[in-house]
C-alpha positions as CSV (number, residue, x, y, z in Angstrom):
1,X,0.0,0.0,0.0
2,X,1.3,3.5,-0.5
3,X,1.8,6.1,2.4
4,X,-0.8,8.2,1.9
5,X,-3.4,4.6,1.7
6,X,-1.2,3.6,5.1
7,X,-1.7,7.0,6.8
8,X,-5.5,7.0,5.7
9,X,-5.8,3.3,7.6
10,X,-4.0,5.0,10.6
11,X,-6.5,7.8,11.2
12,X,-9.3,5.7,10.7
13,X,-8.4,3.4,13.5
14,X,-7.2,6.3,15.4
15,X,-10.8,8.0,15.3
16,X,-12.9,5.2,16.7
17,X,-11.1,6.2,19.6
18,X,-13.8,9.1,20.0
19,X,-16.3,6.4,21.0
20,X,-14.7,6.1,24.3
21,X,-15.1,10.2,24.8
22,X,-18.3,10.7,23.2
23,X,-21.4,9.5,23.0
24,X,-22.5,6.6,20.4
25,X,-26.2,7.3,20.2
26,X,-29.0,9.3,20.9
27,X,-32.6,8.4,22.0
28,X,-35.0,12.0,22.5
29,X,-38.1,12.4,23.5
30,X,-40.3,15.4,23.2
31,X,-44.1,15.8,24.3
32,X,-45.9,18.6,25.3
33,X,-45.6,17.7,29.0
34,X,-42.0,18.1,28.3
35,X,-41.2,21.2,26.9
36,X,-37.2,20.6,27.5
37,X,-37.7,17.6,25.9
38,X,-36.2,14.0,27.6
39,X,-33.3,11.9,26.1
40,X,-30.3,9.2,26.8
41,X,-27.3,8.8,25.4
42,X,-25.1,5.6,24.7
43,X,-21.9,5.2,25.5
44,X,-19.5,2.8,25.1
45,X,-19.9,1.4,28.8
46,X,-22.9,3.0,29.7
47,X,-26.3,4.4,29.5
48,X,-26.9,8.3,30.7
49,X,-29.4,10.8,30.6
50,X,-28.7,14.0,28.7
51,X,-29.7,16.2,31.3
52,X,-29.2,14.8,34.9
53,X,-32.5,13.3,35.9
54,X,-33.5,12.5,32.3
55,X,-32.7,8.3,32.4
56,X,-34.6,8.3,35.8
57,X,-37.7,10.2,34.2
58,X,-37.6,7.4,31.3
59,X,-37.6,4.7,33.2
60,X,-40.6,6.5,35.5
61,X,-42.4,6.7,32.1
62,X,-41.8,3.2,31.1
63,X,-42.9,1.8,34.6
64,X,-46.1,3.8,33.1
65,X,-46.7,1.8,30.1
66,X,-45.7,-1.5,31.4
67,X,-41.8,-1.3,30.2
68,X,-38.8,-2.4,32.0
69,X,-36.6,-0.1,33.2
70,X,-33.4,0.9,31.4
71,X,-30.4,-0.8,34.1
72,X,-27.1,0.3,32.5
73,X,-24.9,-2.9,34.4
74,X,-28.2,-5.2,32.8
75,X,-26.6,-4.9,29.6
76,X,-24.1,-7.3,28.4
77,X,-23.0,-5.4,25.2
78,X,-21.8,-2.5,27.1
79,X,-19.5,-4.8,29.4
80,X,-18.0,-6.0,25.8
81,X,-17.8,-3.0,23.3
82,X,-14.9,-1.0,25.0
83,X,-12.9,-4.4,24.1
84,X,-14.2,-4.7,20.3
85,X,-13.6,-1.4,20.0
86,X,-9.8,-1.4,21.3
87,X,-9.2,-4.7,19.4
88,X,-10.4,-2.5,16.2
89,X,-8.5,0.1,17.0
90,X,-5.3,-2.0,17.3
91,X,-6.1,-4.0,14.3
92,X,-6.4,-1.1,12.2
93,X,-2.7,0.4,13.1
94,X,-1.5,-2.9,12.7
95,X,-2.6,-3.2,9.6
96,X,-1.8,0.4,8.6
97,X,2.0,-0.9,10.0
98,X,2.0,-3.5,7.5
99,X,0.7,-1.9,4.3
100,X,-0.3,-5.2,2.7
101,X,-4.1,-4.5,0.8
102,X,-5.3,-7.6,1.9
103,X,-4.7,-6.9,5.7
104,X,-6.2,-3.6,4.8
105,X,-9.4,-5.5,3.2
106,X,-9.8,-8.3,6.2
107,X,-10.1,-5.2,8.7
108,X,-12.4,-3.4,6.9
109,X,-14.6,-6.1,6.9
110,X,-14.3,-6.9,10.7
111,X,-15.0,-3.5,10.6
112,X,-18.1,-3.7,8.8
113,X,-19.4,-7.1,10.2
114,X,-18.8,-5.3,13.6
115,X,-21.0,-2.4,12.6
116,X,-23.5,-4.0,11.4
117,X,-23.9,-6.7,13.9
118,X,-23.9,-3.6,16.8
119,X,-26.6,-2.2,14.8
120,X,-29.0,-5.2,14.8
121,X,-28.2,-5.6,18.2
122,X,-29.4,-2.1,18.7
123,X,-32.7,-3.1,17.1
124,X,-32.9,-6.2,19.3
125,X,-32.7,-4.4,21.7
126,X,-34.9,-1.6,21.0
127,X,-37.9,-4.3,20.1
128,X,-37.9,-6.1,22.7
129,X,-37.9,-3.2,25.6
130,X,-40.8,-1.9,23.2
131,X,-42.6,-5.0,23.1
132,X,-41.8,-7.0,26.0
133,X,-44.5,-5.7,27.9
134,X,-46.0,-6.2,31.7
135,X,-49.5,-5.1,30.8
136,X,-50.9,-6.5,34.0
137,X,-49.1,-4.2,35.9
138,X,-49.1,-1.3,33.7
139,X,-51.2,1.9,34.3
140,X,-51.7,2.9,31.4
141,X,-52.9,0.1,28.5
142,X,-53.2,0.8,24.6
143,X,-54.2,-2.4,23.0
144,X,-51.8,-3.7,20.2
145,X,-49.3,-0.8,21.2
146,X,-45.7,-1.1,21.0
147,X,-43.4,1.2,21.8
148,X,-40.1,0.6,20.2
149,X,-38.3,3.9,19.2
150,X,-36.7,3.9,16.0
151,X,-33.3,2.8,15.0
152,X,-32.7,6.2,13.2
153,X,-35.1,9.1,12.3
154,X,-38.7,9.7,14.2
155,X,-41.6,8.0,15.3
156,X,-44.8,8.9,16.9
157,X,-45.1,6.7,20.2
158,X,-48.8,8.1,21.4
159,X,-47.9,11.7,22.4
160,X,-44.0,11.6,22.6
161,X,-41.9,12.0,19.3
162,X,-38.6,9.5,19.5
163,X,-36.0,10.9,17.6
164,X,-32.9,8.3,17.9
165,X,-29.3,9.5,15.8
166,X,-26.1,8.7,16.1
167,X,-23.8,10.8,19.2
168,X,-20.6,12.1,18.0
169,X,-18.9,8.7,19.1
170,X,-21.1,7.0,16.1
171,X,-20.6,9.8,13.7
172,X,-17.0,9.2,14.2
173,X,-17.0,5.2,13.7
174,X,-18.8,6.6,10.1
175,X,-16.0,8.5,9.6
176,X,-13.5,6.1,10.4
177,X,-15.0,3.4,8.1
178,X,-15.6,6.1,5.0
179,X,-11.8,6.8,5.8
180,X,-10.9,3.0,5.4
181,X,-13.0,2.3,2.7
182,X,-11.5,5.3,0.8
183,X,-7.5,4.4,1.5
184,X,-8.6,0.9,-0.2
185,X,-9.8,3.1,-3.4
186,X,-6.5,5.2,-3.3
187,X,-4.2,2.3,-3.1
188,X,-6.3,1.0,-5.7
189,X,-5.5,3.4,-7.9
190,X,-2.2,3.9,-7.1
191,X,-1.9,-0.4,-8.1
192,X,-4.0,0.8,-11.2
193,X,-1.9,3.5,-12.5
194,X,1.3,1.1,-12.9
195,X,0.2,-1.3,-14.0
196,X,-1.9,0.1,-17.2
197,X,1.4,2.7,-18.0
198,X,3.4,-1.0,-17.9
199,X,0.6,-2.2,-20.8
200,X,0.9,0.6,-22.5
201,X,4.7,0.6,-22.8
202,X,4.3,-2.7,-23.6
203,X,2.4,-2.0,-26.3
204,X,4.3,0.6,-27.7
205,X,7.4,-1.4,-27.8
206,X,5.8,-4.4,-29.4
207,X,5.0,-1.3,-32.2
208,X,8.2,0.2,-32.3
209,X,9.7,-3.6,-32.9
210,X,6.8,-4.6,-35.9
């Protein structure tokens, strides 16, 4: 691979580091009871409110409508990501050390398979605290309602709007794969290039010699 596809590599591992400073997603909610609005952001090791009391006001929703409440330490995934991420992160400078395009290609697919296995996990999990419902203790009941918020954009859930985005630790991760796809496309064309002026000399030659 050339430099400039090996320094590309670099700062894409280098960037997922953001997800251990900044938040991966955001969940908000906005009603007219709430004029502030309510929201929760993930981390990589945690759950949080955006303002202070925010989480605690969820889950005193939830208990509402008959959903569980939202235990940070209850979640496996969060005991797990700040390990997949660092094992990313290493396997991307290694393979920026190496400069050998196949490397390059294996991480990037980790990379992806790892995104998009986090994201259905998300969804999972989303469903089923929107559909796993205890109705007989709930106090307030809406036949055939569910209340999963969205994986990204909006969604009407009776009279809140859910609004659920990536934080700037997921924007980053975006980044960071955008970054690795893109120093695949370089060194692409930097194998290219070569290899077509080679032909063409090739050609020429075979010319001159006829």
């Amino acid at each position: 691979m050339s430099a400039r596809a090996r320094a590309l590599l670099a700062v894409s591992a280098l960037l997922l580091v953001a997800m251990y400073f900044a938040p991966i997603w955001r969940v908000y909610l906005n009603a007219p009871q709430y004029p502030e609005g309510l929201g929760m952001q993930i981390w990589i090791n945690t759950v949080k409110g955006i303002k202070e009391n925010d989480l605690e006001n969820i889950n005193n929703l939830n208990h509402y409508i008959g959903m569980k409440r939202i235990v940070p330490d209850a979640i496996p995934e969060l005991k797990l990501m700040p390990f997949i991420v660092a094992v990313l992160v290493a396997g991307g400078l290694a393979a920026a050390a190496v400069g050998r395009r196949r490397v390059a290609q294996a991480w990037i697919a980790v990379f992806l398979v790892v995104a998009l296995v986090g994201l259905v996990d998300f969804w999972k999990w989303e469903y089923e605290y929107g559909h796993d419902l205890d109705m007989e203790n709930a106090i307030i009941k809406v036949p055939g309602m569910s209340y999963q918020p969205p994986l990204i954009g909006s969604k009407q859930l009776l009279n809140f709007t859910a609004t659920s985005i990536p934080g700037v630790g997921g924007y980053a991760a975006i980044l960071a794969l955008g970054l690795g796809v893109l120093a695949l496309v370089i060194d692409r064309k930097g194998v290219v290039a070569p290899d077509t002026a080679r032909k063409a000399a090739t050609a020429r030659s075979a010319a001159l010699v006829a």
